[in-house]
N, C-alpha and C positions, 0 to 999 in steps of 0.2 A: 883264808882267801885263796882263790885258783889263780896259778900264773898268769899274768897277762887280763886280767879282770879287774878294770878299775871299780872301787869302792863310789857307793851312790847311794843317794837319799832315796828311800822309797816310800810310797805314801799308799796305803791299801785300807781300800774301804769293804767292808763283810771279811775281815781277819779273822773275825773268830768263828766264821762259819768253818762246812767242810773242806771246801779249796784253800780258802785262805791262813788256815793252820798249817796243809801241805805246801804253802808258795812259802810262807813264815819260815819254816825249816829250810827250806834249800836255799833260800835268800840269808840265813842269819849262818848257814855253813859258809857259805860264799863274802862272809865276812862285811854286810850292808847293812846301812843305818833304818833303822826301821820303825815308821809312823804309822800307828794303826787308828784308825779312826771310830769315835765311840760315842753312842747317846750317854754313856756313863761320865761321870768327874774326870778329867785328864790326870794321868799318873803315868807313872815308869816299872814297868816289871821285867824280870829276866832280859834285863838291857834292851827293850822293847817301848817306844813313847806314845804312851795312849791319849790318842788326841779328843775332846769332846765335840761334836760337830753335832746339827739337825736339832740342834734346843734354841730356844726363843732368847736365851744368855750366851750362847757358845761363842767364841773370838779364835778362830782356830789358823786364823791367816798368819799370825806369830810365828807362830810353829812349824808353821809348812814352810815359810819362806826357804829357799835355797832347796827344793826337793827335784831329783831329776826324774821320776816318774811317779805317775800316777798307777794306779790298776785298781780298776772298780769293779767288785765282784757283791755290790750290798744288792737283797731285795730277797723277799718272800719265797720260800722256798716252794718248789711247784708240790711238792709230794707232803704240805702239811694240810692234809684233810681233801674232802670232797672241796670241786668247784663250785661252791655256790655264786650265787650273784656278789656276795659281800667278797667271797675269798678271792675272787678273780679281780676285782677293783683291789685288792690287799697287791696280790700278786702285780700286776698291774703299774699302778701307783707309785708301789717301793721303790720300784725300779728305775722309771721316769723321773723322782722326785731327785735319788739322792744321784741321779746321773746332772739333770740342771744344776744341783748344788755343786757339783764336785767342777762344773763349768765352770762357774759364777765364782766359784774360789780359786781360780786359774787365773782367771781375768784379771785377778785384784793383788795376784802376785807379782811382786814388781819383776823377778826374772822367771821367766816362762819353765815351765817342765819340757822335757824333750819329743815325751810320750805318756800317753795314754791309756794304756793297755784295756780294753774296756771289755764282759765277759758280754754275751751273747749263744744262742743255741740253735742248734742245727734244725727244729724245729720252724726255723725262716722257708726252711724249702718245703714243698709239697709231698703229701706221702703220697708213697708208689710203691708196687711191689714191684715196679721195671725198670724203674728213672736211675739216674746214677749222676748225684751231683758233686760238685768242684767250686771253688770260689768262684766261675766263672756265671754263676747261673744268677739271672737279672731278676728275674720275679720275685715272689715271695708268696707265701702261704695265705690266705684273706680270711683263717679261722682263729682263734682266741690266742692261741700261742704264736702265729706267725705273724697277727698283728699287731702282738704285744713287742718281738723280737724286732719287730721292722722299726717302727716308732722309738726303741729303747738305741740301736745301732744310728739312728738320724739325729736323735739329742748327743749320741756321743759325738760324730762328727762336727757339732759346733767347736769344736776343742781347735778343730783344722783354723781354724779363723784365725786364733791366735798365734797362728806357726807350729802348733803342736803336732806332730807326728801321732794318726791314731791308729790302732789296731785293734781289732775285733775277733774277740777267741771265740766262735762259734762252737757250745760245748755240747759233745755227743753224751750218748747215757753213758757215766762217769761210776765209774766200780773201784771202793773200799772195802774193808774190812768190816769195819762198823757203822757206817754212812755210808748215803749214796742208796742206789739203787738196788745193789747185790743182796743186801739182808733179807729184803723183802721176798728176791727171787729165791733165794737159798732156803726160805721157810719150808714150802711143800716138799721139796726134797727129804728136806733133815726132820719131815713129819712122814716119808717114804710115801707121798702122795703126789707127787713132783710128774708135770705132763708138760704137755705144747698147751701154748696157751693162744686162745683164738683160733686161727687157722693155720698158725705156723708160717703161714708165706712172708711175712711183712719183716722190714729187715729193720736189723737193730745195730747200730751204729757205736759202738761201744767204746770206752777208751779207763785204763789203768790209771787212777789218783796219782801217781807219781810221774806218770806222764804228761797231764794235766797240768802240775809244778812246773816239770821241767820246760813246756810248751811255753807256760806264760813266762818266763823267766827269757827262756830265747828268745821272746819275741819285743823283751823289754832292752836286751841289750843286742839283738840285732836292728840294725836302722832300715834295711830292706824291709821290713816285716811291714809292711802300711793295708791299711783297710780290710778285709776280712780275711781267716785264716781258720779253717775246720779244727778242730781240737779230738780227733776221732782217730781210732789203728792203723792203720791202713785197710784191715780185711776185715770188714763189714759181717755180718749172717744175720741169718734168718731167723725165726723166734726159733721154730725148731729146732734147730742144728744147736741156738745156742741153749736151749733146757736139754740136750742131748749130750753134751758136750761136760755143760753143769753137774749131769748126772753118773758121766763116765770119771769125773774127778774128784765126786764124791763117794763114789762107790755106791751110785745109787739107781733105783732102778726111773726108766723115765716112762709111765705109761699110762697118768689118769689126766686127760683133756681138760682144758677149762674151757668152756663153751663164751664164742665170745659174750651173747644176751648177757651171763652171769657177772662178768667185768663190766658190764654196761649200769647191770642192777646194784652190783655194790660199790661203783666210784662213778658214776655218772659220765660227765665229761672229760674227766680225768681220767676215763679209762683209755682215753686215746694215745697216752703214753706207751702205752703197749700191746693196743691191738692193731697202731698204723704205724709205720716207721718210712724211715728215708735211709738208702743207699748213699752215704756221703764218704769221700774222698778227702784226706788231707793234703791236698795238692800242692799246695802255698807252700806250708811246712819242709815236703819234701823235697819242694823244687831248691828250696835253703839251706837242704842238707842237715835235715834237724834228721837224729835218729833216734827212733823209738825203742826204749828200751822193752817194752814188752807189746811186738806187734801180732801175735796170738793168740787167743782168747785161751786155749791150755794153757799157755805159758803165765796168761796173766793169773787165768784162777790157781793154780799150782802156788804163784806167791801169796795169793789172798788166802786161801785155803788151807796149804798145807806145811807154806815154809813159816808161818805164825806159831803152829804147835812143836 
């Protein structure tokens, strides 16, 4: 445990996805008791208490009792398969259902959590290849994904009702090693096929797995942290810049185009992941003084890339 870091219940819903393995680890260094929440039978593994929740048997209010936050990161991941009509109600769905559930289990706790931590994506704001957004921006996006974020961000604010402090990590494209977004981009590369994809203008908003931990983590033990908070580097780029960038750290060359039509014909409406982006700011974050351990997109792929071999 860090000096001066009091020890706390935490209760994380999508644990065993890709963020919540990375929150897992810097929260079980920092010495915190830690409830992960499961469709599976409730057990205990590597000093970890798995809780069963979202079954038509589950009693999981036991077990949370006395938890000092919440952080819900459950739901469908965007990048499993084409959008079809089924997958987008998956997507969708998941995310509304276990956000009401994780309310309705707040409610019935006899002492309150402090906070909320709830995940959300920067997809809320509209793409531009001009705009440049900050938490301060009121609208929201009125197409699949920014309908989905806005609706998913207003069920978690019921949490406020109960006194709960909520915060909302609005998460940009999020870069691992093995997960996440990167794998996919690093293919054409490491097939020496590796281009701008689309038109290259549209910006990509990007942020380091480890920084992602550490975001939500400060935002569970700073009490300033309320309401929305960009989870993204500070220094944004362009599709371009960043397959250019990708390819000078791979030692690769960057020079066959992917036309957008072609992202359109093989991911439908899921190509919009990466031929529109947003300009997004993590302004919250830094006005709080959080500092980002890898705010360089070299610096980031350098540790994804090369400090693993």
């Amino acid at each position: 445990m860090k000096k001066g870091v009091l020890l706390m219940k935490i209760v994380i819903a999508g644990g065993t996805g890709f963020v919540g393995k990375a929150l897992i680890k810097l929260a079980q260094e920092n010495g915190h008791d830690l409830f992960v929440l499961t469709r599976r039978t409730s057990s205990e593994k590597n000093g970890i208490h798995y809780v069963q929740w979202l079954q038509h048997d589950s009693l999981p209010i036991e077990a949370l009792e006395g938890a000092d936050a919440f952080v819900n990161l459950a739901g469908v991941s965007l990048n499993n398969g084409r959008w079809t009509r089924k997958q987008k109600k998956e997507i969708y769905w998941s995310r509304m259902n276990a956000t009401l559930e994780i309310v309705r289990i707040m409610e019935e706790l006899t002492k309150k959590p402090k906070v909320l931590v709830n995940a959300s994506a920067v997809g809320i704001y509209p793409t531009s290849t001009e705009a440049i957004y900050d938490e301060g921006f009121a609208d929201s996006a009125t197409d699949f994904l920014g309908t989905t974020v806005h609706d998913w961000e207003r069920h978690a604010k019921r949490a406020e009702q109960l006194g709960i402090r909520v915060a909302l990590a609005r998460f940009g494209v999020i870069l691992g090693r093995k997960s996440g977004a990167l794998p996919t981009m690093l293919l054409p590369y490491q097939m020496h096929v590796g281009g701008t994809i689309g038109s290259g203008k549209q910006w990509l908003s990007w942020v380091h797995i480890e920084d992602v931990a550490r975001a939500l983590y400060f935002a569970i033990i700073h009490e300033k942290i309320h309401g929305p908070f960009n989870v993204t580097a500070p220094h944004a780029m362009r599709m371009k810049e960043f397959g250019q960038t990708i390819a000078m750290v791979m030692n690769r060359r960057h020079w066959m185009p992917v036309p957008s039509f072609a992202m359109r014909l093989a991911l439908g409406e899921q190509s919009s992941l990466v031929l529109e982006g947003q300009h997004v700011l993590p302004t919250v974050l830094e006005k709080h003084h959080f500092t980002f351990k890898y705010p360089n997109l070299t610096q980031a792929l350098e540790d994804l890339l090369i400090a693993q071999n």
